[in-house]
N, C-alpha and C positions, 0 to 999 in steps of 0.2 A: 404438407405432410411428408413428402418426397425429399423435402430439405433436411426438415429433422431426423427423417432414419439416417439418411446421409453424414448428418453432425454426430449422431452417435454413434454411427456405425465406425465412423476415423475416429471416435474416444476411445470405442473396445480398442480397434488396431492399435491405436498409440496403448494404451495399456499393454498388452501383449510385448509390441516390441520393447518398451520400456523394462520390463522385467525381463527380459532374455538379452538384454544389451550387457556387457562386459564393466563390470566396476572397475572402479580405477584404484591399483592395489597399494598406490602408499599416496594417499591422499595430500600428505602436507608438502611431498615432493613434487605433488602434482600440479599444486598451486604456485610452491617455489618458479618453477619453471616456467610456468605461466606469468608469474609477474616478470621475470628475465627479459621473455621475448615480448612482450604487450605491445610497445610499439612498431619491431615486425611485425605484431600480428593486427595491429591497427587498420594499418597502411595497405595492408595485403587483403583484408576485409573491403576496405572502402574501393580498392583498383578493380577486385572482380564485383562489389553489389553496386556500385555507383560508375567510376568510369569506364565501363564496360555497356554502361547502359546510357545511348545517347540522349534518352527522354527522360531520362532518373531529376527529378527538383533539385533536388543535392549536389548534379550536377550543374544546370543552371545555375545554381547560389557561386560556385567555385568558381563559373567562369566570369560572374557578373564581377566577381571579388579579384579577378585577377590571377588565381593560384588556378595550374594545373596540374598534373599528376608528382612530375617533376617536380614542381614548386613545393609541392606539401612534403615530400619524401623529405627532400632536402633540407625544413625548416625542423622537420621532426628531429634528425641526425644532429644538428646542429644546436637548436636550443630546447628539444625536449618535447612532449606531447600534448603536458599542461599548457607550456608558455604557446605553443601553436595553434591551440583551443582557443587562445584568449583572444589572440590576434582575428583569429577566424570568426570569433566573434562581433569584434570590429567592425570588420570587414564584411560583416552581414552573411555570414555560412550559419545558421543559427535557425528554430522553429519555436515559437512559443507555444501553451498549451492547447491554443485552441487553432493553430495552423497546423501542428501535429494532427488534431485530432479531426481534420476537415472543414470544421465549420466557420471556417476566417480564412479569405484567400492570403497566397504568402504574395507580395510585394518589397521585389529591392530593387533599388535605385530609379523607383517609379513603373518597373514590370511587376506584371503579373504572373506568377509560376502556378502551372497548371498542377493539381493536384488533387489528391484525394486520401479518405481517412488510410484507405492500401496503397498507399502511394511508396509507403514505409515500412511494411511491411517486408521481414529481409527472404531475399529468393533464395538466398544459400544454407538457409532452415527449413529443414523438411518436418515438421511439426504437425501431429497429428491431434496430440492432448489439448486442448484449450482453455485457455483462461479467461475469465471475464472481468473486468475491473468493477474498482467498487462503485454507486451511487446509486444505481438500479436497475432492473431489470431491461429497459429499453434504450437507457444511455450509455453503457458498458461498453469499452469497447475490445474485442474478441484481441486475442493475443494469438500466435500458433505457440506451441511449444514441442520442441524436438526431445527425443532420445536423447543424444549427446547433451543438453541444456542440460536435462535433470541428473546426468551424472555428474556433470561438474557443479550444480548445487549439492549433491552429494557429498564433495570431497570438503565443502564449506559448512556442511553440518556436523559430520567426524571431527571439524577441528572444532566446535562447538560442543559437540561431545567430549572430547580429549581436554579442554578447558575444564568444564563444570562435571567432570568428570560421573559424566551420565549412565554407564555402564551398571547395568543390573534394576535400573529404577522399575518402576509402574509406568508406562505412557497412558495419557487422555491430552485429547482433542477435543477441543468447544469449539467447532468452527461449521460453517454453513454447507448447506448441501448445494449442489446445483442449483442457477448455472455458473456456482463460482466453486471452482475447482480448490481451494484453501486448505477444506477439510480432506477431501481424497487423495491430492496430492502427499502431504506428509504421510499418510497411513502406508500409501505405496513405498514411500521411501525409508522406512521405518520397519516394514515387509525385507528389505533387500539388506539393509543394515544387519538382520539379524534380531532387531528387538522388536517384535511387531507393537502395535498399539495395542491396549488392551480395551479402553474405552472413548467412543464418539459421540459427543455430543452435543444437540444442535439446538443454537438459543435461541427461544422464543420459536411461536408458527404453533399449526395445526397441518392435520391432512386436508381441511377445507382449504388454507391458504396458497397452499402449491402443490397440486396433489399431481400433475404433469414431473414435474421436478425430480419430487420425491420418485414417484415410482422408476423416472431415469436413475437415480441414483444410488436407489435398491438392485437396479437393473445391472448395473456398471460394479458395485461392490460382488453379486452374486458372479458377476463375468470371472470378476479378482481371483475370487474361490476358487471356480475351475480351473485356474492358472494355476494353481498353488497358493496364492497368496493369502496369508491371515488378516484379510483387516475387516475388521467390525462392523457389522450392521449402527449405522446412525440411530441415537436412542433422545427423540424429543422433551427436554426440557419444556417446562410450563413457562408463560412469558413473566418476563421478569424476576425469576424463580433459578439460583442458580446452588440453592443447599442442596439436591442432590447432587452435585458432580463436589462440594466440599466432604458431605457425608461418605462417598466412595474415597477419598483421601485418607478423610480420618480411618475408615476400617482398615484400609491398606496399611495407612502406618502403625494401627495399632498390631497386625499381624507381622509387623518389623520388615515391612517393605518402604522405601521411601519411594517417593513420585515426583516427575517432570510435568508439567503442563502447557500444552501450546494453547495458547489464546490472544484475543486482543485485550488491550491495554486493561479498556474498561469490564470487558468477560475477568478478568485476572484480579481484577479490585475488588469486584462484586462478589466473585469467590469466596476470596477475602475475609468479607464484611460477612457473608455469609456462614462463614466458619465461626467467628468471633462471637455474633447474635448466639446463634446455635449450639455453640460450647462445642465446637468438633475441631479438635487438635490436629492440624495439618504441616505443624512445626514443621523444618525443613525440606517444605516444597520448591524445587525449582521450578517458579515458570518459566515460558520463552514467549515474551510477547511481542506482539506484532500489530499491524493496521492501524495503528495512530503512537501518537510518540505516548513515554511513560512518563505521564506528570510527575510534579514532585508529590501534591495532593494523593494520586494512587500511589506511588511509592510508598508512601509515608503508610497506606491502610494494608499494603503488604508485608510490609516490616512488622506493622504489629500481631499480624497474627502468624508471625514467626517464619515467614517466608522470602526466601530472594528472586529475584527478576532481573533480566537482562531483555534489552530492546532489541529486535531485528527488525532493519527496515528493508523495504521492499516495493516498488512498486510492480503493479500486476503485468504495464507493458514493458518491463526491464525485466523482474526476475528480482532477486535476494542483492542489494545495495550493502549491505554491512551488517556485522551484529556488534554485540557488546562483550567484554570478555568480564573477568572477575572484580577488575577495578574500575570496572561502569557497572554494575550491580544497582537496581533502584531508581536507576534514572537515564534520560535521554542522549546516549552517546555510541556511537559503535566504530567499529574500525573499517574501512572501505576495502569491497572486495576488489581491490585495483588490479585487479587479474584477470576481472572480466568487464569495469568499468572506470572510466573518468570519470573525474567530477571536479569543476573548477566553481570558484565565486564570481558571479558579477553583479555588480552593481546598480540596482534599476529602482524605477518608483515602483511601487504596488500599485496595480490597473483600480483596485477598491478602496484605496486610504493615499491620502496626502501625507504618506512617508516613504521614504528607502529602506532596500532590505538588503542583502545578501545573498540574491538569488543563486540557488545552484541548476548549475548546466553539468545534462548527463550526455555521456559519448559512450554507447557499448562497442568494443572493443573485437568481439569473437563472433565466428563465422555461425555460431549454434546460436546467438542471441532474437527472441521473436523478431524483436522491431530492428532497423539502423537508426540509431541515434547520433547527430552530430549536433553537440550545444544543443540540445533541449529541455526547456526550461516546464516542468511539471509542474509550477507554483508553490516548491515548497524552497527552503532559506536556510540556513544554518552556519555553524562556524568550521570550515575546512582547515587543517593544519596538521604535523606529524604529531602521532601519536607518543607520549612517555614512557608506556610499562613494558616489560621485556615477558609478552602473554603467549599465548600459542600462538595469536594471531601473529604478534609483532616477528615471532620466530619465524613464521612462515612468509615472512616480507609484507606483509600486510600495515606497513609502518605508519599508514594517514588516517589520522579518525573524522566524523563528523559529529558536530556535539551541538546541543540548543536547536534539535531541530522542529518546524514549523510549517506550516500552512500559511501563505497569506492572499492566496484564492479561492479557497474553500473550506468547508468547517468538516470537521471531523471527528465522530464518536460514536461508541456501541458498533464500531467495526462497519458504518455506513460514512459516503465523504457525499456532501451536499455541494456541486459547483457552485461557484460566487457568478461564474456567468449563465448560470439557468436560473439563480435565484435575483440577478438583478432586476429583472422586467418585473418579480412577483414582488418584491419589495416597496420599489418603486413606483410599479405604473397600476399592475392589477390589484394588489393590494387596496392603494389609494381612488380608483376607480371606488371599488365594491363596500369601503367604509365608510368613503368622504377622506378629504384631503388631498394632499399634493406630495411630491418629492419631498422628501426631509419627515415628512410625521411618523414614519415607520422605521424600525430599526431591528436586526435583529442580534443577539447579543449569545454567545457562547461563553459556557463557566463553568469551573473547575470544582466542584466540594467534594473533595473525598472522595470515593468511589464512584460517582454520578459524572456523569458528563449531559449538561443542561441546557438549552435551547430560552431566550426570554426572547417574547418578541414586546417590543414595548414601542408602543403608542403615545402620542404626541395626545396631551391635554385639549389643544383644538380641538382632535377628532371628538364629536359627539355620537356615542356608543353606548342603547341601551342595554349590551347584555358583553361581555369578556367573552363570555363561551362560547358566542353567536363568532367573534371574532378569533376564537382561538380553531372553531371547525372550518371557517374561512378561511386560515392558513393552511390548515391540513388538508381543504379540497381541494387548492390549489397546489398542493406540496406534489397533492396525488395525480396532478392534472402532468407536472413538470414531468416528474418519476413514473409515470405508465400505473398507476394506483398500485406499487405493489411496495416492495421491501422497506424505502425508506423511509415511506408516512408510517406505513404499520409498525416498525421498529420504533421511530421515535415516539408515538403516538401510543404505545401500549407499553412502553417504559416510561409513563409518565415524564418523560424528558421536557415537556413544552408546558411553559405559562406564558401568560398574556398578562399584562398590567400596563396602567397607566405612566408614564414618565418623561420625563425629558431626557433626550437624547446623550447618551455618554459621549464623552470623549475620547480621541486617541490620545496617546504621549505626547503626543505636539499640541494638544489643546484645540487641535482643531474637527468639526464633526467628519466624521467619515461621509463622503458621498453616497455610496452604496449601502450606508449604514447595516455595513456587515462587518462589527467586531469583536474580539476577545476581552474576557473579562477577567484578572487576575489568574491566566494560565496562556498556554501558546499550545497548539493545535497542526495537527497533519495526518495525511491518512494512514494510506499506505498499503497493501498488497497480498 
C-alpha cells in the first residue's frame, strides 16, 4: 500500500513539474541542433552514465570488447556513430531483448555480467512520470520519464503538427488508462500546445475490470485540473464497440470542425469500419497511429472511409522512434528522430523461425532518455536508409526513414504485444501437456483482414479433441496464467480476436515449420509504445 501512494504520489509531482517546465520556443531549430551535436552528445551521455560507473554491464561489455573511453570517442570522430555501432556490435557491446529486460543473464566471451532489469535504467534522468510497456499488467516493464524527455517529444509533435498541418482540429484519444501512461500523456501534451484534447477514450473494460486503475486515473486527470490543465475525464467505450468515438466525428465535422485522432493501428480501423457500417461521415479525419505498425489491410479500410493516417512508432522503454510525414500516409514508414536516437540493421536469425531478418539495434543518444540503450535489439526489423522527400521532417535533418516495420518476437494487436518468449513454454510444452500431443501440434498464427487483427491457434489433426471450445478456454487460461489474468486475455478474448481449428501447420517462406510455431499470416506485425 505504502508503495503505491509512493508511485502515485511521484506521477502528481512529475505532472506538476512537467507543466511548469519551459517549452522549447522554436521547436524545428531545436531538433536541427540536436541532430548537429548527437554525437557529442552521445559520447558525453555514455562518459558520465557508463564510464563513470565502475559496476555499469555496459561497462564490462566495453572492456571485454577492447574499447575504452578513448577508443570509442576516437572511432566516433573518425568513422561516424552508425559505423561505430556496428563494430561494437561485433565486438559484443550489444543487449538482446530479454538480457535488457533481466530475465536472460548477459554473457561475453564466456563471462557472465551481473545485471538486472535496473541495471539500465539511466541515473541522469530524473523522471518522475512512468510509463508501463505493453503486454500486461505484471510483465511491463516500468520506464522513468523526466520533464526534459516530454519537452523534447514535444518539439517532435509541432513538427508533426506543422506537417499535417493540425492547427484548429478537434482532438480524441482512444487510448487506455492506467497503468500505461499512452492516454494521459498526449492529453498533457496537448494541454501545453495550446490545443487541449477534447475527447478520451478508452477501449473496451468496465469499472469491474480495473476499478484500482481507473479510480488512479480519475485521480491523476482531477490533479491535472488543479493545475490548470484541460484534459478530459476518460469516457469508457463498450467492448468491441468503437461507433461512438466515429459518431463524435461525424457530428464534429458536420458542424464544420475537422478532427485528429490518436490511436492504435487497429483502434483506427475499427473506427473506420465503424463509420462506414453506420453511415457517419468522418471524411477528412487525420489519424496518428501508434502501438503496432499500419498494415496495408488497415490502410486500405481508412482510406475508404475518407480518411488519412500516418504511423508513429515508438517503444515505451525508448520514448517516440519516428513518425511519418505526408508521403508515408496509409502505411508503415516514418522518419527517425536521430536527434534522440540510433538505429542501425543487423543481421541475425530470429530466436522463433528458421530465417534472417534485419534486426534493428537502438542506441539513445540524450542525457533525458528513461533507459541507456547501447545496440539494443527489441525484436522488432525493418528497412533503415535516407529518406526522399523534402517534408518538415527532412527540413529539420531528420533525413533517415524506417520503412516495413515488424515484429519477429512477438505478436501484436488491438494495441496489446504478446512475447514470443512467454508464449513459447504455452505453445509448446503446457499446451501439449493439457490437450495431448507434443512439440510441433500447436501453432499459433496471427492475420491481417481488414480492420481485425486475429489470433488462430491451430491444432495438429493428431491431437484428439472432443470439444474446440474446451481448447480455445485452455488457451485463454493459460494466456491469463502468463499475463497475471488481466489486459491481454480480456482484450483479445472479448474482441473475439481468437479461434481454434483443426489444421496443419503453416509454413514460413522458407518452406520450413516454424519451431515455436509462432507466425504471420499474410501481414507483418510489431508493437510498439
Amino acid at each position: 500500500m505504502l508503495q503505491e501512494a509512493s508511485y502515485y504520489a511521484r506521477m502528481a509531482a512529475g505532472i506538476a513539474r512537467y507543466l511548469r517546465a519551459p517549452s522549447e520556443p522554436n521547436p524545428l531549430e531545436a531538433i536541427r541542433a540536436r541532430v548537429e551535436r548527437r554525437e557529442t552528445t552521445f559520447l558525453e551521455t555514455v562518459r558520465r552514465a557508463i564510464f563513470s560507473k565502475p559496476n555499469h554491464p555496459y561497462r564490462e561489455m566495453f572492456r571485454l570488447a577492447g574499447c575504452d573511453q578513448g577508443d570509442l570517442a576516437d572511432s566516433v570522430r573518425r568513422h561516424g556513430l552508425e559505423s561505430t555501432l556496428l563494430q561494437l556490435r561485433r565486438d559484443g557491446v550489444w543487449l538482446d531483448h530479454d538480457e535488457f529486460k533481466g530475465s536472460k543473464p548477459i554473457v561475453r566471451s564466456g563471462k557472465e555480467i551481473p545485471s538486472t532489469a535496473r541495471s539500465f535504467w539511466n541515473p541522469l534522468a530524473k523522471g518522475l512520470l512512468i510509463a508501463s510497456s505493453g503486454g500486461s499488467r505484471s510483465k511491463g516493464t516500468r520506464s522513468p520519464r523526466s520533464a526534459g524527455e516530454f519537452v523534447i517529444r514535444e518539439s517532435h509533435h509541432a513538427l508533426r503538427c506543422r506537417e499535417f498541418d493540425l492547427a484548429g482540429r478537434a482532438q480524441a484519444e482512444i487510448k487506455a488508462i492506467l497503468p500505461s501512461t499512452t492516454g494521459l500523456n498526449p492529453c498533457l501534451r496537448a494541454v501545453r500546445a495550446g490545443t487541449p484534447v477534447q475527447r478520451w477514450f478508452v477501449p473496451g473494460g468496465s469499472w469491474r475490470s480495473s476499478p484500482h486503475y481507473r479510480l488512479s486515473t480519475y485521480a491523476l486527470v482531477l490533479w491535472a485540473k488543479t493545475l490548470g490543465a484541460s484534459v478530459p475525464m476518460p469516457r469508457q467505450l463498450p467492448w468491441n464497440d468503437f461507433s461512438p468515438v466515429a459518431e463524435w466525428i461525424a457530428r464534429r465535422r458536420a458542424a464544420g470542425v475537422a478532427c485528429v485522432v490518436g490511436a492504435t493501428a487497429s483502434a483506427g480501423a475499427r473506427i473506420a469500419r465503424a463509420a462506414v457500417e453506420h453511415g457517419f461521415d468522418i471524411r477528412g479525419t487525420q489519424f496518428l497511429l501508434n502501438g503496432e505498425p499500419l498494415s496495408d489491410a488497415k490502410g486500405a479500410v481508412l482510406k475508404a472511409a475518407g480518411c488519412d493516417a500516418t504511423s508513429h512508432y515508438g517503444i515505451s522503454e525508448i520514448g517516440g522512434i519516428g513518425s511519418g510525414c505526408r508521403q508515408m500516409v496509409n502505411r508503415s514508414c516514418v522518419h527517425l528522430f536521430r536527434d534522440s536516437v540510433a538505429a542501425i540493421n543487423y543481421r541475425r536469425r530470429a530466436p522463433f523461425a528458421d530465417v534472417d531478418v534485419d534486426a534493428i539495434l537502438f542506441t539513445t543518444l540524450l542525457a533525458s532518455a528513461p533507459h541507456l540503450f547501447i545496440n539494443v535489439d527489441m525484436q522488432d526489423c525493418g528497412v533503415i536508409q535516407p529518406a526522399a522527400c523534402d517534408c518538415s521532417y527532412s527540413q529539420a535533418g531528420l533525413t533517415v526513414q524506417v520503412s516495413d516495420i515488424h515484429s519477429y518476437g512477438k505478436l501484436t494487436g488491438l494495441g496489446i504485444t504478446l512475447l514470443g518468449t512467454h508464449l513459447a513454454g504455452l505453445i509448446e510444452d503446457v499446451l501439449p501437456r493439457r490437450l495431448g500431443g507434443g512439440p510441433g501440434d500447436c501453432q499459433l498464427v496471427q492475420s491481417e483482414l481488414g480492420a481485425d487483427t486475429t489470433l488462430s491457434l491451430r491444432l495438429s489433426p493428431r491431437l484428439k479433441l472432443d470439444s474446440l471450445e474446451r481448447a480455445r478456454e485452455c488457451f485463454l487460461d493459460e494466456l491469463r496464467q502468463v499475463y497475471g489474468g488481466s489486459l491481454a486475455a480480456r482484450t483479445w478474448t472479448h474482441a473475439n480476436a481468437i479461434e481454434v481449428l483443426v489444421a496443419e501447420p503453416l509454413n514460413t517462406l522458407s518452406g520450413k515449420v516454424l519451431p515455436l510455431h509462432l507466425v504471420r499470416e499474410n501481414a507483418r506485425s510489431a508493437h510498439a509504445s
